[in-house]
C-alpha positions in Angstrom: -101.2 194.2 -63.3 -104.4 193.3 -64.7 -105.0 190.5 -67.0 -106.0 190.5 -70.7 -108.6 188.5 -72.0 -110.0 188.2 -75.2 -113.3 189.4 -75.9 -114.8 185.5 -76.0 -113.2 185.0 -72.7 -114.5 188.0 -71.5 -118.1 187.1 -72.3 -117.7 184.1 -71.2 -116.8 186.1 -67.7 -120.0 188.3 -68.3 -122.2 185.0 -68.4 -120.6 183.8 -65.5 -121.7 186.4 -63.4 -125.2 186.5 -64.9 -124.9 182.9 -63.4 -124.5 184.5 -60.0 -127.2 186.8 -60.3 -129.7 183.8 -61.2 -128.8 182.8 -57.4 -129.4 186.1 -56.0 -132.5 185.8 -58.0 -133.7 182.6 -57.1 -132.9 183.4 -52.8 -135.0 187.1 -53.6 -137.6 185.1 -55.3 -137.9 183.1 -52.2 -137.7 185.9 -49.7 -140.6 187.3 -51.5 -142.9 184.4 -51.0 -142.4 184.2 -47.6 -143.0 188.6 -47.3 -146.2 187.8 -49.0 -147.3 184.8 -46.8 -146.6 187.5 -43.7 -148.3 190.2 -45.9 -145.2 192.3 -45.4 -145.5 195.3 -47.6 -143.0 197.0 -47.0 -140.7 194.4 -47.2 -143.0 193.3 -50.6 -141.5 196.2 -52.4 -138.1 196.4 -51.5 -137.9 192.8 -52.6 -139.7 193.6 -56.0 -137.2 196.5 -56.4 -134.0 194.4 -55.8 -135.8 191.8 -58.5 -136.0 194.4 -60.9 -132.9 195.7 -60.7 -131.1 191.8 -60.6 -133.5 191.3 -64.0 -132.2 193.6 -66.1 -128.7 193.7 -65.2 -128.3 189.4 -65.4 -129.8 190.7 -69.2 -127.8 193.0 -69.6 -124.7 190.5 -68.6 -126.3 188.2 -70.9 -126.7 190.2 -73.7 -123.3 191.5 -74.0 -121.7 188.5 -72.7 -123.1 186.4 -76.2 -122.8 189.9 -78.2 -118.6 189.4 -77.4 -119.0 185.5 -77.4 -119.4 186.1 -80.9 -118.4 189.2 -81.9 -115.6 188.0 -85.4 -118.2 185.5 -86.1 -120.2 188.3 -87.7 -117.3 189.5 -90.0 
């Protein structure tokens, strides 16, 4: 049986994992210096790609994680 969480505690759990994307970022970030140093293209782009899509979901976690953080605060 799942647990139930409150919606604070559940954006709490939202910023929590944007927390772990900011590592993936961080290690992607680094793997992308060292494609450039090798001029890697290839390797360039699917980096980028994977960047991209690690930006806008740790927003996205972000986002909603402080939008339910606060949510009866705006009542």
């Amino acid at each position: 049986m799942p647990k139930q969480l409150t919606l604070s505690q559940l954006g709490y759990e939202y910023l929590a994992l944007a927390q772990e994307i900011d590592e993936k970022i961080v290690n992607y970030n680094r793997l992308l210096k060292e494609a450039v140093r090798s001029f890697d293209p290839d390797e360039m782009i699917r980096l980028r790609r994977m960047l991209r899509l690690y930006y806008e979901q740790r927003g996205e976690l972000r986002y909603n994680g402080k939008l339910l953080i606060n949510y009866y605060e705006k009542e």
